[in-house]
N, C-alpha and C positions, 0 to 999 in steps of 0.2 A: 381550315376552321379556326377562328378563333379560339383562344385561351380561353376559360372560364374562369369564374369566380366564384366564391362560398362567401356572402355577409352573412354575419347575427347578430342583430341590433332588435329593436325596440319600434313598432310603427308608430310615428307620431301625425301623420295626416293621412286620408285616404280623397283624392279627387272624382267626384263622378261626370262625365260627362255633358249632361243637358242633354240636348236635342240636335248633337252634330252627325251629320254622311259618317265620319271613321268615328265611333265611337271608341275609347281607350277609359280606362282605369289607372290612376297615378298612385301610387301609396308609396310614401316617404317614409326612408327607414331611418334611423339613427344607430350608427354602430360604432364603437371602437376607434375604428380608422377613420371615422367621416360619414356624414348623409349621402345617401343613395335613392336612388327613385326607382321603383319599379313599373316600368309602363306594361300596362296589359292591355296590348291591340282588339279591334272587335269585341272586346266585352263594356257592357253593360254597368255591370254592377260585379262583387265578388263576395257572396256571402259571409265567406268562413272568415275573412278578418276586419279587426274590430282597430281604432286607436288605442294605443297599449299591450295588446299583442307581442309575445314575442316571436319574433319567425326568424329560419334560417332559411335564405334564397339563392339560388344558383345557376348561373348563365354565364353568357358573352359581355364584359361590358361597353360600353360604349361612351364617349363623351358628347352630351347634346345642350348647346348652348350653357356652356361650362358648367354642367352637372354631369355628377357621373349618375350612370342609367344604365340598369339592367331591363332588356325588352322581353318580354312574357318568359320569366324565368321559371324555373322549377321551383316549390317552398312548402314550406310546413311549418305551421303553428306548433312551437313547444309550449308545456305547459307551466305554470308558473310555479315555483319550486318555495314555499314558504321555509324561511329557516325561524325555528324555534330556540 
């Protein structure tokens, strides 16, 4: 098995598909160490995230056409922590 990894960064773009045979979901993260891309195979669309978003994700990664990419990782939206 592959190593894993844990990003938390910032999404700053989410790609949808169109009208292709594999549909995938791209959403670009922005973290700390560098942009990462999350591909999500077979899916459609992905409700629960928004641009701006914070999320932490965790998977295998991969390098695909010099990006780094994490493929249908694990994640959850943290919630944004106002400081007063």
């Amino acid at each position: 098995m592959k190593r894993q990894v844990t990003v938390t960064g910032t999404v700053t773009s989410i790609s949808y598909p169109g009208t292709t045979r594999q549909p995938h979901v791209a959403v670009r993260v922005h973290a700390p160490n560098g942009d990462w891309t999350a591909m999500f195979l077979g899916r459609r669309s992905i409700r629960c995230l928004a641009v701006g978003d914070h999320v932490v994700m965790r998977g295998a990664p991969v390098c695909w056409r010099g990006e780094r990419v994490i493929v249908c990782p694990s994640y959850r939206v943290q919630p944004l922590v106002e400081v007063s």
